[in-house]
Every structure is written in structure tokens, then in C-alpha cells.
C-alpha positions as CSV (number, residue, x, y, z in Angstrom):
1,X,17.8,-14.8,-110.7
2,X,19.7,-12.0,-111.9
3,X,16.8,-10.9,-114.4
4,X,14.2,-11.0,-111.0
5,X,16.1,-8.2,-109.2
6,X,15.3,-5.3,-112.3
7,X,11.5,-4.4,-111.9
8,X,11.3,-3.2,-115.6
9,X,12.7,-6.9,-116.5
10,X,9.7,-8.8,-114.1
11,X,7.0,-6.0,-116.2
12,X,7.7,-6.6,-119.7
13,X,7.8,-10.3,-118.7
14,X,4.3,-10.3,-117.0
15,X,2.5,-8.0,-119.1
16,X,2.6,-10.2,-122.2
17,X,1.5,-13.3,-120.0
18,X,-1.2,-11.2,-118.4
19,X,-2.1,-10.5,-121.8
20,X,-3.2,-14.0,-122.9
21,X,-4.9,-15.0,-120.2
22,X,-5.9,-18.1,-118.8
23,X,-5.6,-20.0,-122.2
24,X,-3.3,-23.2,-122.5
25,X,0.1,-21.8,-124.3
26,X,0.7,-22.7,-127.6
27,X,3.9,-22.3,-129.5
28,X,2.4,-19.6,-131.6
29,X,1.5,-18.0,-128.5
30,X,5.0,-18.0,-127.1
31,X,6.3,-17.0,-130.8
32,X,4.4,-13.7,-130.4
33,X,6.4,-13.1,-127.3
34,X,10.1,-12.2,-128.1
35,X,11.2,-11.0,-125.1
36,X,9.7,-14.3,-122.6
37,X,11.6,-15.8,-125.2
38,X,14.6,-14.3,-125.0
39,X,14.4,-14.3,-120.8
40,X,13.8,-18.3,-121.4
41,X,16.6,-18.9,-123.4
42,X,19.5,-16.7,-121.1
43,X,17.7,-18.7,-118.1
44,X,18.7,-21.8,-120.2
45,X,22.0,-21.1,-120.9
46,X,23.2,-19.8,-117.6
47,X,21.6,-23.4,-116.3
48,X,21.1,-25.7,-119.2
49,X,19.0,-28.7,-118.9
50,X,21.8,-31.2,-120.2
51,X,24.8,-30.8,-117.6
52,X,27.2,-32.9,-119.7
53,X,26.5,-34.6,-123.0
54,X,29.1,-37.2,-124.1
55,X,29.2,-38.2,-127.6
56,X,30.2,-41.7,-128.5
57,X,31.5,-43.4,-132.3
58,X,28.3,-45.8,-133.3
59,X,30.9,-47.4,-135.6
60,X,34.8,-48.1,-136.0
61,X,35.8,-45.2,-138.1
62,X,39.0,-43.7,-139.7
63,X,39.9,-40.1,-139.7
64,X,42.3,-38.6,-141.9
65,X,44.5,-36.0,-140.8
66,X,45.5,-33.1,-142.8
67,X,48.8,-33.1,-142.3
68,X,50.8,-36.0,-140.4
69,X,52.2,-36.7,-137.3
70,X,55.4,-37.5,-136.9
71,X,55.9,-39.8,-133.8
72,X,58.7,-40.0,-131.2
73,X,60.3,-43.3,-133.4
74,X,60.0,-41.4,-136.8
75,X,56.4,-42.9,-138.0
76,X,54.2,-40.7,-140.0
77,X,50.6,-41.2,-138.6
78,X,48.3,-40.0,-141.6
79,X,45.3,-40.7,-140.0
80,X,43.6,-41.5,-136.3
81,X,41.3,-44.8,-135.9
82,X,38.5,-44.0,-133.7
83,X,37.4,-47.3,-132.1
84,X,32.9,-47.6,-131.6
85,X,31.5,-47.4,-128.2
86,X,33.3,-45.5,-125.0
């Protein structure tokens, strides 16, 4: 929205669309045009397509820690078990 309200912003966009025409866009096509690019990608990160992306262990895994934790009874945790799934 905020890229809509500068005039020379909506030009240099158009004017390379104009450009090509009618024809279907390619990749290439859209390659040759840095700056639709670069208004794509801000658009994308100011609203990205993938709101929250949680990440889950496939597999029961170990991780080691670099240096250890030293817990409220006096036990040295060396390392942190991640359990699979949520």
C-alpha cells in the first residue's frame, strides 16, 4: 500500500510490464525486471504468505549443550532431549 501512494514507484513498476506485453510471464521475464522484483518481495515481507510456521522434531533427538546447567538440586544437565512430534 505504502509503495501505491508515490507516482514514480506505480511508473517504474508499470512501464516494465507495459513493456512485455500481453505475453504469459515467465521467470526469465520477471528476472529481467529487478525493481517488480524488489516491490514483490517488500510486499511479501510486510504480509508474508506463511503467518506462523511451527517446526516439529521428526525423531527423538539429543542435544548437547556447550556448557551445563546446573539445576536448583545441584544436577549438571549436559545435554537437552527433545522428544518427536509436538
Amino acid at each position: 500500500m505504502e509503495l501505491a501512494r508515490d507516482i514514480r514507484v506505480e511508473e517504474q513498476k508499470v512501464r516494465p510490464v507495459s513493456v512485455h506485453g500481453e505475453a504469459e510471464f515467465s521467470g526469465s521475464a520477471f528476472d529481467l525486471m529487478p525493481y517488480l522484483a524488489a516491490i514483490v518481495k517488500e510486499a511479501l515481507r510486510f504480509h508474508p504468505t506463511v503467518v506462523n510456521m511451527f517446526k516439529q522434531a521428526e525423531c527423538d533427538d539429543i542435544i548437547p549443550l556447550l556448557n551445563p546447567i546446573i539445576t536448583a538440586s545441584g544436577k549438571a544437565l549436559r545435554d537437552r532431549p527433545i522428544p518427536k512430534g509436538p
